[in-house]
N, C-alpha and C positions, 0 to 999 in steps of 0.2 A: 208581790214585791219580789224584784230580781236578787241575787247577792251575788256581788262579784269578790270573790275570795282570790288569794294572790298567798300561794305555796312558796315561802318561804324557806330557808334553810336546807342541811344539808340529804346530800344526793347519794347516797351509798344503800339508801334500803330503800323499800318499795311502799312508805307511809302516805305517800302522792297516790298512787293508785287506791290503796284503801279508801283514801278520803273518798276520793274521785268518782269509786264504784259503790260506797255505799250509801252515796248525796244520789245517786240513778233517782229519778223522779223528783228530786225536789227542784226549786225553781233557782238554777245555781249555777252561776260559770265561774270555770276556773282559770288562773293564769300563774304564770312561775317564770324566774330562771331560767336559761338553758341549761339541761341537765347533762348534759354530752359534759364529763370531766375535760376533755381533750380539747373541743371544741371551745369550751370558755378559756380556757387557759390561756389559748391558740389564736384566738378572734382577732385581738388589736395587730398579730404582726402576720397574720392571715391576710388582713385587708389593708392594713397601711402601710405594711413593710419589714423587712426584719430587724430585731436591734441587735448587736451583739452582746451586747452587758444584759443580763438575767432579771434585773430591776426596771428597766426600762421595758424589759420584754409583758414581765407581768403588771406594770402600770397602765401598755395601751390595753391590756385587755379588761382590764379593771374599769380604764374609762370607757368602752365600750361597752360592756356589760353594766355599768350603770344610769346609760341610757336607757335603757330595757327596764331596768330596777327602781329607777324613779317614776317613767309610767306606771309602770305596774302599781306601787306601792301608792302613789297621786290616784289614781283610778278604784284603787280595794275600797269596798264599803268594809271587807273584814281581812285584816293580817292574820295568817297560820306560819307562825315560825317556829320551827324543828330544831332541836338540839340531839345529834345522835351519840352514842356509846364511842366514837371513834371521834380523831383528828383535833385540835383547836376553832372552833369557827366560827371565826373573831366576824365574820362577812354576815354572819345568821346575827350576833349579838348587834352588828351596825342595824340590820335591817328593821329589827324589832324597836332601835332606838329611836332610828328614822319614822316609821309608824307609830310612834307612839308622840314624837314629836308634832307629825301632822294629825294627830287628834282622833286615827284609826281606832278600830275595835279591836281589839290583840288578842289571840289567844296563842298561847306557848305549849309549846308539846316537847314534850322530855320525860325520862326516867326521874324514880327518887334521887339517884345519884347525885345528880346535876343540880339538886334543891338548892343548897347553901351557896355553890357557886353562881348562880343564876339567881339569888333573891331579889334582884334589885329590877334585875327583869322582868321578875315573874309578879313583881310589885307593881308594875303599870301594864300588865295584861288583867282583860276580864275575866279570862281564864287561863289558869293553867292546868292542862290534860295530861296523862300519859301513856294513853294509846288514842287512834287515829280515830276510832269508832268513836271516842269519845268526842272528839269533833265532830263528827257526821252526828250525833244526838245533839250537839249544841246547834247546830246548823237547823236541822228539825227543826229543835224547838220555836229558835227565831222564826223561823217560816210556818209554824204552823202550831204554835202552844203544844207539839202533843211530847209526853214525855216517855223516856222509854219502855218501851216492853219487859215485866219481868220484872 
C-alpha cells in the first residue's frame, strides 16, 4: 500500500525534511505547499498582475495557492499539519479543518504549548505528535505493523 501524505503547515524549520528522510524506504510519497516564503506571498501578482492595495495583493496569492492546496489535501490518504513555536498560522489551522472536513486521516504536530489553544484540532486528528520522528513511527506503523525500536 502507497500513502500519499501532504505536509501541511508552517515553513520556518526543517520538520518537512525529517519526515521526509526518515519515511527513506517506506512506501510513501510526499507533497506540500510551496515553501519559498517569497514566492507564495508573491505568486497571484507574479502571474496576473500587480495590485496596489496590500489586500488584494495577498488575496490573488491566497487563491492561487489554494489551488495547489485543495489538490493536495483531495489527493492525501493522510494530512500532517505542523503548528510551529513562531507566527499565528491561521492557514495550518484552515488546512487541518479542511482535512478533516474531507474525511482525511490527520495527524497534528506541535509542542505542549500549543495543547489548549489547538484542542479542538487536536480533537479531530488521529494523532497528535510532537516531534517529526514521531510521524515517520506512525507512518511505519501503518505500512508495516512494526512498532518502534527501543
Amino acid at each position: 500500500m502507497t500513502l500519499k501524505v501532504y505536509l501541511s503547515g508552517e515553513i520556518h524549520t526543517d520538520w518537512r525534511e525529517r519526515i521526509v528522510e526518515g519515511a527513506k524506504g517506506l512506501d510513501v510519497s510526499f507533497d506540500g505547499p510551496v515553501t519559498d516564503h517569497a514566492a507564495s506571498d508573491d505568486c497571484g501578482v507574479a502571474i496576473l498582475g500587480a495590485e496596489p492595495n496590500k489586500f488584494w495583493h495577498d488575496h490573488k496569492g491566497a487563491q492561487v495557492n489554494a489551488i495547489r492546496t485543495r489538490k493536495g489535501l483531495a489527493d492525501a490518504d493522510v494530512v500532517v499539519v505542523r503548528f510551529g513555536d513562531k507566527y499565528k498560522q491561521w492557514n495550518a489551522a484552515f488546512d487541518a479543518g479542511y482535512a478533516a472536513a474531507l474525511g482525511k486521516s490527520l495527524i497534528v504536530l506541535h509542542g505542549p504549548d500549543h495543547q489548549h489553544a489547538l484542542k479542538e484540532v487536536d480533537a479531530a486528528a488521529l494523532a497528535v505528535a510532537e516531534d517529526p520522528l514521531q510521524v515517520v513511527d506512525i507512518l511505519r506503523y501503518v505500512l508495516t505493523g512494526a512498532l518502534p525500536a527501543g
